[in-house]
Wavefront OBJ file of the C-alpha trace (Angstrom):
o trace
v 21.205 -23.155 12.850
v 23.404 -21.376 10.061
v 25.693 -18.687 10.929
v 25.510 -15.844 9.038
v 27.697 -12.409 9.759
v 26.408 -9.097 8.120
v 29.457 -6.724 6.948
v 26.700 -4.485 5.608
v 23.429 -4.157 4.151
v 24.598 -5.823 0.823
v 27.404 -8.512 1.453
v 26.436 -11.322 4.072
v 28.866 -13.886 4.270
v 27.522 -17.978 4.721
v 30.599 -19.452 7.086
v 28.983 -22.852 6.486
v 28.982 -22.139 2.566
v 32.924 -20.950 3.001
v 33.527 -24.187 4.913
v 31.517 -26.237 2.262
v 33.937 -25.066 -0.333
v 37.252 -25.693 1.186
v 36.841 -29.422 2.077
v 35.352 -29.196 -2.449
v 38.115 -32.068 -3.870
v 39.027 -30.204 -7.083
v 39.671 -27.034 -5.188
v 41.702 -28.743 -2.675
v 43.690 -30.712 -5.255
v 43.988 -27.305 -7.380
v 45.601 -25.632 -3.991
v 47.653 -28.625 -3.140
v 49.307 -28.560 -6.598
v 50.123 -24.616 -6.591
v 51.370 -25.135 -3.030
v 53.992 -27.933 -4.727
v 54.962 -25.647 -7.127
v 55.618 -22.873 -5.050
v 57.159 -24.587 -2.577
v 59.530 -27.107 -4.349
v 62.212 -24.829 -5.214
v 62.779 -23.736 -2.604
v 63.094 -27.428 -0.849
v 65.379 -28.386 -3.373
v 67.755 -25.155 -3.282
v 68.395 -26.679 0.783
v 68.910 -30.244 -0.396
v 71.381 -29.062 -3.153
v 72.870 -27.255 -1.406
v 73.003 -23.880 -3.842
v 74.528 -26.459 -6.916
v 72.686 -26.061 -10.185
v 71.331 -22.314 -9.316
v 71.762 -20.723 -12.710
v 69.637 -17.663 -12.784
v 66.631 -17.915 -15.230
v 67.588 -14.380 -16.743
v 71.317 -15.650 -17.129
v 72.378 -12.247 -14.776
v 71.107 -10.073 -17.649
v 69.681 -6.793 -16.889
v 67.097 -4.316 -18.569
v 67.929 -0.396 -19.383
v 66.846 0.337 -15.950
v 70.198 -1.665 -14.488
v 67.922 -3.960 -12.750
v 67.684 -7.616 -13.078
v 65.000 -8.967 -15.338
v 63.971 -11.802 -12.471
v 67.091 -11.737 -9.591
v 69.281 -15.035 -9.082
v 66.685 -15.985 -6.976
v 64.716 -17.558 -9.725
v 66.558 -20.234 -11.301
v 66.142 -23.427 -14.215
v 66.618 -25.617 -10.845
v 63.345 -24.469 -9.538
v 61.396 -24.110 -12.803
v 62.564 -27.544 -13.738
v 61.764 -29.595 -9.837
v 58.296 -27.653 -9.628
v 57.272 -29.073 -13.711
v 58.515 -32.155 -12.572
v 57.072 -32.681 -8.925
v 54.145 -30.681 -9.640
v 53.421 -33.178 -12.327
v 53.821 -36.293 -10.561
v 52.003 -35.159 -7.696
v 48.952 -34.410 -10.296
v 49.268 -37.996 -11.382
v 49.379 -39.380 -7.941
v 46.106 -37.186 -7.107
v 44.570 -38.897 -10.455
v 44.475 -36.336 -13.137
v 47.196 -35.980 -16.093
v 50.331 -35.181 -16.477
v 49.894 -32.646 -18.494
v 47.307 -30.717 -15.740
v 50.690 -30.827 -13.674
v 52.260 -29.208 -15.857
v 50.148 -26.486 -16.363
v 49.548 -25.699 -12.990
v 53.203 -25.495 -12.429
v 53.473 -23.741 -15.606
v 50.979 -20.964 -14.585
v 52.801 -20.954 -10.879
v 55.772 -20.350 -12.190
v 54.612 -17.734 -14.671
v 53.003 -15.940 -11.850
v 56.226 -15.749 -10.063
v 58.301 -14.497 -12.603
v 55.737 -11.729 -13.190
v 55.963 -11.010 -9.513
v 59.790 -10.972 -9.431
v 59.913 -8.982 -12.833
v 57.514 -6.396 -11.042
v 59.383 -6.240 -7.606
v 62.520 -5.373 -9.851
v 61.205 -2.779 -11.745
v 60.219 -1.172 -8.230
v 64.007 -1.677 -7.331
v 62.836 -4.643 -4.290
v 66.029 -6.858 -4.356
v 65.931 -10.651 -5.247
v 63.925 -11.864 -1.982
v 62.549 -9.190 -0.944
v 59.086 -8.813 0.849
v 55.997 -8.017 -1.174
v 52.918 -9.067 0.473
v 50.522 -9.961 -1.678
v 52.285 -9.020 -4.794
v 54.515 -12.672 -3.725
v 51.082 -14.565 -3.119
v 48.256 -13.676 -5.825
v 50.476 -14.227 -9.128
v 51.173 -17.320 -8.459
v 48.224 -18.448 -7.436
v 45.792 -16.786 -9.204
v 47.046 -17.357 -12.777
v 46.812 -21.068 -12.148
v 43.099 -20.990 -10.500
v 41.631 -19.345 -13.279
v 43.676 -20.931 -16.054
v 42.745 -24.445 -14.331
v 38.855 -23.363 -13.636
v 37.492 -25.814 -16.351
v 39.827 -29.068 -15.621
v 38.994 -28.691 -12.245
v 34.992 -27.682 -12.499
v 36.000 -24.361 -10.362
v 33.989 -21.204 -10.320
v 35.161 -17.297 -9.614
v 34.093 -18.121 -6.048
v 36.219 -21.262 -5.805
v 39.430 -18.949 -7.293
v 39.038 -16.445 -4.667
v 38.985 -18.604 -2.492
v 41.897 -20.686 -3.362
v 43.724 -16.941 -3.715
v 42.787 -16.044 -0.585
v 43.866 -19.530 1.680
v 46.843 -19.691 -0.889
v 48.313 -15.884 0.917
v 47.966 -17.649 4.630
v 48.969 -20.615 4.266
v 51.924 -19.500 1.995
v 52.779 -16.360 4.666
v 52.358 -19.133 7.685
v 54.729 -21.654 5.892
v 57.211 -19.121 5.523
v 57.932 -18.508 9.090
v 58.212 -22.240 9.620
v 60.348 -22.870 6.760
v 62.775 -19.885 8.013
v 62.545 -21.450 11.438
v 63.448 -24.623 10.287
v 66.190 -22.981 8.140
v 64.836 -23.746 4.896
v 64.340 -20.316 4.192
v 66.740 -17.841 3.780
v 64.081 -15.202 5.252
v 60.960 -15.069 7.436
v 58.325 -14.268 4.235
l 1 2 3 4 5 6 7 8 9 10 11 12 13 14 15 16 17 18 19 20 21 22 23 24 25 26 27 28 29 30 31 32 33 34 35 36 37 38 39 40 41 42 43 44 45 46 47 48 49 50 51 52 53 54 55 56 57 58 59 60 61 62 63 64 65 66 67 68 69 70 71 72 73 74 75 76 77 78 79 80 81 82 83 84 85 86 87 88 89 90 91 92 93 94 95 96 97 98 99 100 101 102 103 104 105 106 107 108 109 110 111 112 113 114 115 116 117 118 119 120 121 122 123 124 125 126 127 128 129 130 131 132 133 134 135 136 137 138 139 140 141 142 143 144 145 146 147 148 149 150 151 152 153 154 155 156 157 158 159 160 161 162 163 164 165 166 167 168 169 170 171 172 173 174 175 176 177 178 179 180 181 182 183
């Protein structure tokens, strides 16, 4: 019996299909990964205790007397997420190199979202929904499609269990004290 839900006369969505995809290796693998890189810096700013936090934009600010990122975004965390994201990519049997571009495309996703939430005067930190969750993990699901045989469906899809999973882990991580706030 399949399961089928009709939003309208056009869209019907195939849960079994949906389901089909998420347990799809490559996708998983590709979600892992972006899930190390996003999440290793902040690990790592608890187990050094706030040492080695220089601020990626070196405190500069633009004509607009904003940061460019916030001293929330430091070489610390650009550095741990190349490096874990990397290893973990070799430990899931693919290059070290694809670990380094996912992490690469994470991180660049980040920035873009920090550089954005500054412009809008949001502090380092601050709450964004969505803005804090597609960047990052969109850049690296599409730049990643081919290396990991993805298609546009598998990318929204990884987008879209990338923003609950990230907005669940949060709370945890701020329960557990890892982070410094609940998002």
């Amino acid at each position: 019996m399949e399961l089928f839900v009709s939003c309208s006369s056009n869209l019907v969505i195939d849960y079994k299909k949906i389901l089909g995809r998420i347990v799809h290796t490559e996708l998983s693998q590709l979600l892992s990964l972006i899930i190390i890189a996003n999440g290793t810096p902040i690990v790592l700013r608890v187990l050094l205790n706030n040492r080695f936090d220089t601020a990626v934009d070196f405190g500069h600010r633009l004509p607009d007397n904003r940061p460019v990122f916030g001293n929330s975004k430091t070489w610390r965390g650009i550095f741990a997420s190349l490096i874990t994201t990397s290893t973990a990519a070799w430990l899931l049997g693919h290059s070290l190199n694809t670990g380094l571009l996912v992490a690469t495309y994470v991180v660049i996703g980040d920035l873009t979202s920090s550089f954005i939430k500054r412009r809008m005067g949001k502090p380092a930190s601050s709450k964004a929904p969505l803005l804090d969750q597609i960047p990052e993990s969109l850049f690296p699901s599409l730049m990643m499609m081919q290396t990991f045989k993805l298609d546009i469906y598998d990318v929204i899809q990884i987008v879209l269990i990338f923003i609950i999973i990230e907005l669940l882990l949060s709370h945890v991580l701020y329960k557990w004290g890892i982070r410094k706030h609940p998002y």
